[in-house]
VOPAGU-2260 file (C-alpha; in pm, 1 decimal, decimal comma):
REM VOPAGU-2260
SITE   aa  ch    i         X         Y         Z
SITE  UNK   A    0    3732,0     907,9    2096,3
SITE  UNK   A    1    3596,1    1179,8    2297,6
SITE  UNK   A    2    3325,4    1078,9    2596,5
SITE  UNK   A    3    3086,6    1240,7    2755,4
SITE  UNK   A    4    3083,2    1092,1    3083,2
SITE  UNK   A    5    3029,6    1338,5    3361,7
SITE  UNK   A    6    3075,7    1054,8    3687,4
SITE  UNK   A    7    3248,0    1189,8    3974,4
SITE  UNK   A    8    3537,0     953,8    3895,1
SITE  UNK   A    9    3630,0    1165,2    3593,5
SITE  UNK   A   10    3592,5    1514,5    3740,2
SITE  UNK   A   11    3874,2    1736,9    3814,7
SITE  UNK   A   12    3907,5    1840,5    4167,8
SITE  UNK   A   13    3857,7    2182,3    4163,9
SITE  UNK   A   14    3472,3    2111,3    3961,6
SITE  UNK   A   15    3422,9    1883,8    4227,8
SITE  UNK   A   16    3447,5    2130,1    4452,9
SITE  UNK   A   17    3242,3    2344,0    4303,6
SITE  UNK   A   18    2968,9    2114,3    4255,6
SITE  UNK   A   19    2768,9    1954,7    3890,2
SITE  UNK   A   20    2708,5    2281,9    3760,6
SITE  UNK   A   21    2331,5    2334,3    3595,2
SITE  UNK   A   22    2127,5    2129,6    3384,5
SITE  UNK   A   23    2106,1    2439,8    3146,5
SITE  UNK   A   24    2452,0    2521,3    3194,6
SITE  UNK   A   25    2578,3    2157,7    3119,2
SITE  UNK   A   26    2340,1    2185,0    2803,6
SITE  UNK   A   27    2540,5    2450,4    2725,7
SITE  UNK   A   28    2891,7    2303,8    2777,6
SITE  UNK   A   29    2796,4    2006,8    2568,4
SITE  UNK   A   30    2744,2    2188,4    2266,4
SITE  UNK   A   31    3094,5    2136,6    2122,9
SITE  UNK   A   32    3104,0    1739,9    2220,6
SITE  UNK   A   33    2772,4    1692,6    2067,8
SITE  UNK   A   34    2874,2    1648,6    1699,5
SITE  UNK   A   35    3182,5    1430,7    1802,9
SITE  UNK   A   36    2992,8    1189,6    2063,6
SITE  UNK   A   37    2666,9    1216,9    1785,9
SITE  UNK   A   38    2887,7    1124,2    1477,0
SITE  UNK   A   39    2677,1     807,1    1417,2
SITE  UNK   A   40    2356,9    1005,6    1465,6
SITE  UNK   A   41    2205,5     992,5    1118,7
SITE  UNK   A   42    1997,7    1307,8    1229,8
SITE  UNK   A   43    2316,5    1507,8    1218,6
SITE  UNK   A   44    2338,3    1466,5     860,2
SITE  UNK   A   45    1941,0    1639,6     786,9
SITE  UNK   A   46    1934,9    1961,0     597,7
SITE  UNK   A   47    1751,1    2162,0     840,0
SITE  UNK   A   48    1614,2    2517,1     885,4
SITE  UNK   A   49    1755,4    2679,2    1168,7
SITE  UNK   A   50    1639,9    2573,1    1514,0
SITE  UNK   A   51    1726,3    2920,4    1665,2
SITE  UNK   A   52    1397,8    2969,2    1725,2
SITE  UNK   A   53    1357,4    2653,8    1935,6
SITE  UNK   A   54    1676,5    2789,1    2107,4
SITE  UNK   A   55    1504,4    3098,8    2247,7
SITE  UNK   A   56    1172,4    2911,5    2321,0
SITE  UNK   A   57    1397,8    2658,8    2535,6
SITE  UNK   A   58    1553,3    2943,3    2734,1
SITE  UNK   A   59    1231,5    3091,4    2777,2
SITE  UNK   A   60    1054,0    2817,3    2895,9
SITE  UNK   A   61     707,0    2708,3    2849,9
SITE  UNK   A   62     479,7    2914,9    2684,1
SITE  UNK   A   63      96,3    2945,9    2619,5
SITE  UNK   A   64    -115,0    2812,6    2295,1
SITE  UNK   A   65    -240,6    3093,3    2101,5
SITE  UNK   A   66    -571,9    2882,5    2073,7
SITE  UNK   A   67    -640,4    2681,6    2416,3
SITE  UNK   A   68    -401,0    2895,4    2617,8
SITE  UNK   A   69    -218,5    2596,7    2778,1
SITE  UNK   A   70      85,2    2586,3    2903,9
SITE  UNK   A   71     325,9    2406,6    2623,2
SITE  UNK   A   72     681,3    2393,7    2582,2
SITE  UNK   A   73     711,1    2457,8    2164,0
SITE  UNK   A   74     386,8    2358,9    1987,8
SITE  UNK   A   75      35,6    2264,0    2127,9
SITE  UNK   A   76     -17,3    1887,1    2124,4
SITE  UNK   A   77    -412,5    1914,2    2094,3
SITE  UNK   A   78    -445,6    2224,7    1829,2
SITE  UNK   A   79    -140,8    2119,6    1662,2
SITE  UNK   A   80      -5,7    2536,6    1640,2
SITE  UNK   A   81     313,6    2656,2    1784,0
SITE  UNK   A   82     337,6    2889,1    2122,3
SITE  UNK   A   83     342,4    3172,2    2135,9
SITE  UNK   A   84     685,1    3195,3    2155,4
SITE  UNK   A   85     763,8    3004,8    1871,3
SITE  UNK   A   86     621,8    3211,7    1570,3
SITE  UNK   A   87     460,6    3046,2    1272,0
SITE  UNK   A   88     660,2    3260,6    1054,0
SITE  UNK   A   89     979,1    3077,7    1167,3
SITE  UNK   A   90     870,9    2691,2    1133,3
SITE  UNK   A   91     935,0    2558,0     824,3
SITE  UNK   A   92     686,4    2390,8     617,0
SITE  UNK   A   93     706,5    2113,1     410,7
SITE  UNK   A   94     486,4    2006,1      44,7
SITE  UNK   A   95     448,9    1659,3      48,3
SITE  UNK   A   96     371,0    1461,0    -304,0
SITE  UNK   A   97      73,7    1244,1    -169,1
SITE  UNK   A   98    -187,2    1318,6      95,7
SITE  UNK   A   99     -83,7    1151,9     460,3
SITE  UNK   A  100    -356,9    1031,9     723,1
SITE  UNK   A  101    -272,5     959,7    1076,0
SITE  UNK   A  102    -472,7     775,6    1260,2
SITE  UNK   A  103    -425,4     801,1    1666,1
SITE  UNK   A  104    -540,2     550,6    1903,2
SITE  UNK   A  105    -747,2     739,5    2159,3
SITE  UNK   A  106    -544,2     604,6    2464,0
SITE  UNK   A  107    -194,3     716,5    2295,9
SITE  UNK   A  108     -85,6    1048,9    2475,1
SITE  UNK   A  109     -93,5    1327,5    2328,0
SITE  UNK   A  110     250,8    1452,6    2455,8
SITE  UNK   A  111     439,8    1185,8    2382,9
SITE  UNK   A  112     338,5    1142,9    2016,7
SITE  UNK   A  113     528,1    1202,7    1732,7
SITE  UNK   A  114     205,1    1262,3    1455,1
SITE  UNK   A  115     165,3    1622,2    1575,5
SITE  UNK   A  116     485,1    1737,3    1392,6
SITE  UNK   A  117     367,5    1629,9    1065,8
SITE  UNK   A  118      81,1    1867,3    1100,3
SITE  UNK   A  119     283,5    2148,7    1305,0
SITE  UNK   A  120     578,3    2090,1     917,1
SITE  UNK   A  121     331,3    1990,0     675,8
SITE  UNK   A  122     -23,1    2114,1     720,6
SITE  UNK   A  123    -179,3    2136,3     365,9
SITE  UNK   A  124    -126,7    1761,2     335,9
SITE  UNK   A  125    -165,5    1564,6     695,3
SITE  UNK   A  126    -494,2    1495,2     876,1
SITE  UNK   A  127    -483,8    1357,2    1188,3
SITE  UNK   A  128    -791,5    1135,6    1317,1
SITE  UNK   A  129    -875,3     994,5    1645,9
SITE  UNK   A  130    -979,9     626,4    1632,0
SITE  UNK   A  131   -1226,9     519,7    1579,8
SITE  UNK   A  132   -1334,2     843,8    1328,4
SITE  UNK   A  133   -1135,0     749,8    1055,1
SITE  UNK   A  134   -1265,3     768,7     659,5
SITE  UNK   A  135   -1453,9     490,6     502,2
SITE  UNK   A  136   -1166,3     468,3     191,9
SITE  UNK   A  137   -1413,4     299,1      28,3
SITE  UNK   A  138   -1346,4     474,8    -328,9
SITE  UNK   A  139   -1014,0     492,6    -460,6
SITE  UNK   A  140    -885,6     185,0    -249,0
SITE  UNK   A  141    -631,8     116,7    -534,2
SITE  UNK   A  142    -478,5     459,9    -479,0
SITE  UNK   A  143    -426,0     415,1     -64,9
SITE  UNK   A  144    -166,1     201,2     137,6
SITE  UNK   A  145    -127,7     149,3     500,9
SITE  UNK   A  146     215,4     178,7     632,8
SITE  UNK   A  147     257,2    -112,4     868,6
SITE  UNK   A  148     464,9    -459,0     921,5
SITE  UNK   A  149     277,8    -776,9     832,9
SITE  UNK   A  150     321,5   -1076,6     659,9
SITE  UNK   A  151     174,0    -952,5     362,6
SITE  UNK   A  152     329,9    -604,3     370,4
SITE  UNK   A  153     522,3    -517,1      45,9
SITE  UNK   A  154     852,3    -284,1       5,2
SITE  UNK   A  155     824,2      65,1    -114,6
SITE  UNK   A  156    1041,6     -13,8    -403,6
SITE  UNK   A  157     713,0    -257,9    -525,4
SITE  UNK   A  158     424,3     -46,3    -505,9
SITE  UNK   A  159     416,6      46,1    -842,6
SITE  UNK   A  160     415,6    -339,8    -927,6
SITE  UNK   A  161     126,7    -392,3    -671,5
SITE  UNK   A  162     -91,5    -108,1    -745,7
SITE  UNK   A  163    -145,1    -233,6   -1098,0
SITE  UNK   A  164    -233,2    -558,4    -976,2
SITE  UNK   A  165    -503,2    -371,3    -777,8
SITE  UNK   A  166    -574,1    -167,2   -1106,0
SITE  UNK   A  167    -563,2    -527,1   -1301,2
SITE  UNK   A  168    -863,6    -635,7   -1055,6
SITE  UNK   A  169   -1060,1    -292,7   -1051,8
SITE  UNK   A  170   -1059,9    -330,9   -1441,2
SITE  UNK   A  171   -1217,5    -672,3   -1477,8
SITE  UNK   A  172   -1435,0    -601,6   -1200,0
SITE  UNK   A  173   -1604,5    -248,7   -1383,3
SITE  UNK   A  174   -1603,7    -457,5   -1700,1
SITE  UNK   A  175   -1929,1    -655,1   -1749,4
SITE  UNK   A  176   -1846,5    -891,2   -1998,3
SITE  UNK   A  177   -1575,2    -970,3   -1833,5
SITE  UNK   A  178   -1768,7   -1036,5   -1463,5
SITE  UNK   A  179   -1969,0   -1279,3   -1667,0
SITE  UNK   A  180   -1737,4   -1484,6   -1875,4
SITE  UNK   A  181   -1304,6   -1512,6   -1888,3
SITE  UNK   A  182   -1206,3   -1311,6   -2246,9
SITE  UNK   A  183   -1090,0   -1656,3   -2399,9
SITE  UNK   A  184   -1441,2   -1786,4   -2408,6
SITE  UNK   A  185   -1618,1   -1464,7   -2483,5
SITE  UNK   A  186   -1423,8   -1355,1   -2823,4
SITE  UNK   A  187   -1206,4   -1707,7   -2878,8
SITE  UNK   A  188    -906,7   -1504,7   -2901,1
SITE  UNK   A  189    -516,3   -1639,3   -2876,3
SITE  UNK   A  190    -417,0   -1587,7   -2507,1
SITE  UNK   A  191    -173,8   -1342,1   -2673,1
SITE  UNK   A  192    -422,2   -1099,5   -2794,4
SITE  UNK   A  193    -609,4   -1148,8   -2487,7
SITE  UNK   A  194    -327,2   -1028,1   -2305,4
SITE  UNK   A  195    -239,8    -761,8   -2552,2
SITE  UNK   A  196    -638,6    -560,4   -2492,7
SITE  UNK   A  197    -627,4    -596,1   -2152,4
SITE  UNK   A  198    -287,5    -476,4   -2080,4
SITE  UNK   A  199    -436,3    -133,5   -2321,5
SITE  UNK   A  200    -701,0    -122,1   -2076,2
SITE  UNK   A  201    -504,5    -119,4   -1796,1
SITE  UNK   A  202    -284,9     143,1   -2004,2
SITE  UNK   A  203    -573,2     353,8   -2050,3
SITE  UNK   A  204    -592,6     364,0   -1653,9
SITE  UNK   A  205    -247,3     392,2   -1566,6
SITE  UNK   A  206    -247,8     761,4   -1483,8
SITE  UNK   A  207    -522,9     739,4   -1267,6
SITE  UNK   A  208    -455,0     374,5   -1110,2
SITE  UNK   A  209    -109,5     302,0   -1028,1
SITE  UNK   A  210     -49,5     618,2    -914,7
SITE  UNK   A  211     -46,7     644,0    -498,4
SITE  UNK   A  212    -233,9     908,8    -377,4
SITE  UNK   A  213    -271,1     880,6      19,7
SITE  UNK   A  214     -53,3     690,9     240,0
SITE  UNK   A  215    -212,0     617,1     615,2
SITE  UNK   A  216      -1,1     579,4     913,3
SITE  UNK   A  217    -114,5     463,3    1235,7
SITE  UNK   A  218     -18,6     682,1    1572,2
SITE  UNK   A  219     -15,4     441,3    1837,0
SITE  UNK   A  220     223,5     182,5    2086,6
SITE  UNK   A  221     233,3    -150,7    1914,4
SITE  UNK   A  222      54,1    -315,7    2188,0
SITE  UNK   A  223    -204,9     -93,5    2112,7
SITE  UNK   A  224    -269,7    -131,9    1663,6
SITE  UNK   A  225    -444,5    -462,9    1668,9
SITE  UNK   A  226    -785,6    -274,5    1741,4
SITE  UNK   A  227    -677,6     -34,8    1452,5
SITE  UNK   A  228    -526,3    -272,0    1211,9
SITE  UNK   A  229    -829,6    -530,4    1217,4
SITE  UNK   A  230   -1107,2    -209,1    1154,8
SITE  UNK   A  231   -1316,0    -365,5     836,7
SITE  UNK   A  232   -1224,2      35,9     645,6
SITE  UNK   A  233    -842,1     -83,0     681,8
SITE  UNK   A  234    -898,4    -440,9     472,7
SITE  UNK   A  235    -774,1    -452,2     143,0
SITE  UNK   A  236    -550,9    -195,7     117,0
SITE  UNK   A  237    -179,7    -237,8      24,5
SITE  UNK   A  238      -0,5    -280,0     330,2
SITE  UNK   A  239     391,2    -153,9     324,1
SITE  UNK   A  240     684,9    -216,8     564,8
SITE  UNK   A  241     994,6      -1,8     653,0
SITE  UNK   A  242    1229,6    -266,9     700,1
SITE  UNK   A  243    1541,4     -91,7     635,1
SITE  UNK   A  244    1548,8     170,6     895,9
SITE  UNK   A  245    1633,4     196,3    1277,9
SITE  UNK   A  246    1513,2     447,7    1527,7
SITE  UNK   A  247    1630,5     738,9    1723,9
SITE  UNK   A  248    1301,3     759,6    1926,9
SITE  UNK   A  249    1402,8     815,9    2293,6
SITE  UNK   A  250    1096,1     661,1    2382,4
SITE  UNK   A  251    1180,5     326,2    2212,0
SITE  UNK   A  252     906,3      27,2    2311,4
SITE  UNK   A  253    1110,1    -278,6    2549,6
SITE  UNK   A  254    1073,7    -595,4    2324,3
SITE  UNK   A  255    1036,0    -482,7    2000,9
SITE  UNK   A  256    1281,5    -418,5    1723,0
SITE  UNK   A  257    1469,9    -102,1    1663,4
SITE  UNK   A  258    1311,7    -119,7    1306,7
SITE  UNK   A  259    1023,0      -0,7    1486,7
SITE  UNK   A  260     950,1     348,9    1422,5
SITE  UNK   A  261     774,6     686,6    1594,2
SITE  UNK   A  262     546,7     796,8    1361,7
SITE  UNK   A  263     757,7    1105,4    1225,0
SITE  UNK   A  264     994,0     849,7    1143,6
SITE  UNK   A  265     846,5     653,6     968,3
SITE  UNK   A  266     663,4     926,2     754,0
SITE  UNK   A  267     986,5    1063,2     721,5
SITE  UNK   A  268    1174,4     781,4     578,5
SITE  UNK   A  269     855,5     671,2     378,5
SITE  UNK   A  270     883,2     995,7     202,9
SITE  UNK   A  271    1254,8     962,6      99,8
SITE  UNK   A  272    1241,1     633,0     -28,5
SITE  UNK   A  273     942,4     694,8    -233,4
SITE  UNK   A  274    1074,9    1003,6    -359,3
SITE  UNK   A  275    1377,2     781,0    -470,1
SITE  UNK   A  276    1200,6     456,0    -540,4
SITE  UNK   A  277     885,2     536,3    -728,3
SITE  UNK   A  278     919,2     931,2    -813,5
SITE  UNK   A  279    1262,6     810,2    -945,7
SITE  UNK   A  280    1384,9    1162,2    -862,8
SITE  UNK   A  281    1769,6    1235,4    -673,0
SITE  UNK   A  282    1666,2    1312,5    -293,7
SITE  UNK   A  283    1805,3    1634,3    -177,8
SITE  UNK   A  284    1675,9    1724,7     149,3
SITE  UNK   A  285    1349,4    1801,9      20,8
SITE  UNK   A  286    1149,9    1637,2     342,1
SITE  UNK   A  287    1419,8    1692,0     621,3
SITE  UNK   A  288    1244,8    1949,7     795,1
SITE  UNK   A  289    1013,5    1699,1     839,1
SITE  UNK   A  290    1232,9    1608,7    1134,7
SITE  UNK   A  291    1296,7    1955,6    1277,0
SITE  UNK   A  292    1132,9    1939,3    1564,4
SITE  UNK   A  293    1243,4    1536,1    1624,2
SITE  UNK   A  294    1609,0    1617,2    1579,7
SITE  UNK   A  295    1597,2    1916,0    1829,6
SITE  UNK   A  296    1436,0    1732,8    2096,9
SITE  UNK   A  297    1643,2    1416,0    2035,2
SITE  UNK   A  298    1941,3    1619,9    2055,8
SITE  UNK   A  299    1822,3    1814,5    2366,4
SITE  UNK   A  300    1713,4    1439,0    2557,9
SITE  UNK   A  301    2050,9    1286,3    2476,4
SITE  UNK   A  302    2273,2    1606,2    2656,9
SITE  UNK   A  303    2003,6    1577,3    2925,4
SITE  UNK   A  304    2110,3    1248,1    2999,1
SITE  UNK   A  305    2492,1    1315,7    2971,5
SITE  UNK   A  306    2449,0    1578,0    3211,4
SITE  UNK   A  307    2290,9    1301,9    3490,5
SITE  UNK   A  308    2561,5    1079,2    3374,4
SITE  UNK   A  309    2316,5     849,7    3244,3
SITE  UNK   A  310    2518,5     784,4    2928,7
């Protein structure tokens, strides 16, 4: 098995000599050992656009926002647009089957978080708010879920199964003879027809309420989400868990589990296994660009830290 290990203890004489050579030059001497040493890297196996254009921007350096004109290496953190350097033309983009909200506690930094890229890939169906602005989600409640652990949090594979619940309780709640008195005592049916009409009246709202519309993902350290998760416009809504899946986040949080996920993650991921569990449709890439900018820079911080001999 091939290792990356650049001590002094494993260098020839000669490159001794001579010195560590470059951070950019090391960068460059990795290439090749990269996909051996990454082989467990499930970002390897992504169906990506070509990253040539981060290449260039890398070599070039930092480079100003077309909007704010600050100095940003790749995209703008705060007007969520590539630099100049990078042109729009050349970033993929990515259509999403349900609308995604982000919401971003104000003391996360903008820098370091993840949420940006699913605006920068997919910008016709991610908003990004700043806590505490955040909708009401009053209407349509039964057509919403928060992504987030809890004890109450459901798997992806069960949301159909839980939204009609929800639909189960919007339906008796609209319906005024049924507010007033249960359907046994109202019409003195058998429990059988009872169940029969309203399982056509949930029918007869299927399309509109079992079917997710908006998912809502929360941008912010885990020491930080109690504020968030607690806000009276979160309550009630299904609550799901990624339980299955393990980070690559460089930035991973000390204490907490590696099921833990940066937020492109876990929109990511989300995203497959609803395309698999609920669309019921074969995945093929389809939301892998989703990670374009996330694989690039993972790729770029891990023969960083080869280079200082870190790993």
């Amino acid at each position: 098995q091939l290792t990356m290990s650049l001590n002094s203890s494993t260098l020839s004489n000669e490159e001794n000599s001579q010195g560590l050579k470059s951070n950019a030059g090391c960068l460059e001497s990795l290439e090749i050992q990269t996909m051996s040493s990454f082989q467990d890297n499930p970002l390897q196996q992504l169906q990506l656009a070509s990253q040539e254009v981060l290449e260039k921007a890398k070599k070039t350096g930092r480079s100003k926002c077309p909007r704010c004109s600050s100095s940003r290496m790749f995209y703008c953190y705060t007007c969520f647009v590539p630099v100049e350097t990078v042109p729009p033309k050349e970033i993929p983009t990515v259509k999403l089957p349900l609308k995604i909200d982000i919401i971003k506690h104000p003391n996360e930094t903008d820098g370091k978080s993840t949420a940006v890229h699913a605006k920068l890939l997919a910008p016709d169906d991610v908003t990004i708010y700043k806590y505490p602005c955040i909708p009401e989600y009053k209407e349509n409640r039964h057509e919403i879920a928060l992504i987030f652990p809890g004890p109450n949090s459901v798997s992806v594979k069960d949301i159909a199964f839980h939204l009609q619940k929800y639909t189960k309780k919007i339906v008796c709640n609209n319906d005024d003879d049924c507010s007033r008195e249960p359907f046994l005592k109202q019409a003195k049916i058998e429990p059988k027809e009872e169940e029969k009409n309203l399982n056509e009246c949930i029918s007869t709202n299927r399309s509109e309420g079992t079917r997710l519309k908006k998912i809502i993902f929360i941008d912010s350290t885990w020491n930080q989400t109690n504020k968030i998760i607690t806000d009276e416009r979160l309550q009630g809504l299904l609550q799901i868990e990624l339980k299955t899946r393990k980070t690559c986040f460089w930035r991973h949080q000390k204490g907490k589990p590696d099921t833990y996920l940066s937020t492109i993650e876990a929109i990511y991921y989300f995203l497959v296994d609803y395309h698999q569990e609920i669309l019921k449709e074969n995945y093929n890439g389809q939301y892998d660009n989703l990670l374009y900018f996330f694989s690039f820079m993972y790729t770029l911080i891990k023969n960083a830290k080869c280079c200082a001999g870190k790993e």
